[in-house]
C-alpha positions, 0 to 999 in steps of 0.5 A: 519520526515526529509523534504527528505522523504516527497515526497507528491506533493506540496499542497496536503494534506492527509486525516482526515481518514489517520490520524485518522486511523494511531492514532489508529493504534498506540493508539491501538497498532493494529500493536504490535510493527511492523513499519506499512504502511497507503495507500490511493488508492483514492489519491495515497498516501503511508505513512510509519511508524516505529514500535514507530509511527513515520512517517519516509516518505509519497510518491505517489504510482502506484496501481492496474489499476483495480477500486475495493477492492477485490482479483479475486478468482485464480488470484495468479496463472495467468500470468499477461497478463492473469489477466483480467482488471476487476481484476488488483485491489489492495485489500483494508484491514489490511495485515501483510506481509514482505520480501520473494521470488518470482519466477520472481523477487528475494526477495520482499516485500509482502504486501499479499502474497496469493494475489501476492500483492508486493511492489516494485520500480517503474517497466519499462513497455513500454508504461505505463509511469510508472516513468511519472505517478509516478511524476505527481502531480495528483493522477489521472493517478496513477492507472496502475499496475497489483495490486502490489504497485510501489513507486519511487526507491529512496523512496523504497531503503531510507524508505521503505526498512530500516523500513519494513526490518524485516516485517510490517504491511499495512493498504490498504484504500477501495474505493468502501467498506466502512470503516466499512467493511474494518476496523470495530474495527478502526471504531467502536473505531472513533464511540465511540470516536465521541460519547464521545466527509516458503512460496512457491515462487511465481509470483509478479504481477506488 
């Protein structure tokens, strides 16, 4: 990976569990050729790869404001500022998503698109400091949108946009649902290796 596309504050480190989870991705060839993305909610971390393995580029991300790995039933269909706050999460799982319309925003990056959870450059809402939260080194203030992902737009137009181009496949880490529950055949294979050895537009939420 080219040094510029390393855009991780300086001194953190991604997870075992990351790391672990993108070797099998790939062993497993569970994204069947398609470039693929690792997100960390927990440490607001976004790697993304090529459809070969390769990592093409680590960033942070903003997510949901909402602690939780779930998708409130109904939420696609409310406008944002009806979405509750308890609701504003960004759903843990294994989505297989590409480019689309949307009613508000021209074409986007659907990670899952019956949730209305997008990628995209970082959104201007006043008085939320995205661009600022984006920027911090901690991880701690990066939970702020409505439940789409936001990544700095250079990262966007540079990696994101060039690999996921024709489509991908994202893997969203849970924080409150265990691994298991979220990723079973990725944890069964880390179990037994440790015992070896034409769709409608829609709103984005943003």
């Amino acid at each position: 990976m080219d040094n510029g596309a390393d855009r991780l504050p300086q001194g953190q480190d991604v997870s075992d569990t990351v790391i672990q989870l993108a070797g099998w991705v790939v062993a497993s060839k569970d994204n069947q050729g398609y470039p693929f993305v690792i997100m960390d909610k927990t440490a607001a971390q976004i790697l993304v790869f090529g459809g070969d393995g390769r990592l093409r580029g680590a960033a942070p991300g903003l997510f949901g404001s909402g602690i939780g790995d779930h998708t409130a039933p109904g939420v696609a269909g409310l406008a944002l500022r009806e979405i509750p706050g308890r609701d504003r999460t960004t759903p843990a799982g294994r989505y297989v998503g590409g480019y689309g319309p949307s009613i508000d925003a021209g074409r986007v990056l659907w990670v899952d698109y019956d949730s209305a959870v997008s990628m995209h450059p970082t959104a201007t809402v006043p008085g939320e400091k995205r661009a600022e939260r984006l920027a911090s080194p901690s991880p701690d203030d990066n939970r702020v949108t409505h439940g789409c992902i936001n990544v700095e737009p250079g990262f966007y137009e540079q990696i994101v946009r060039p690999t996921l181009e024709k489509g991908g496949v994202f893997y969203i880490l849970p924080e409150k649902d265990s691994m298991a529950e979220t990723f079973p055949e990725f944890e069964q294979s880390r179990a037994a290796t440790k015992g070896g050895s034409g769709k409608r537009a829609r709103s984005a939420r943003r």
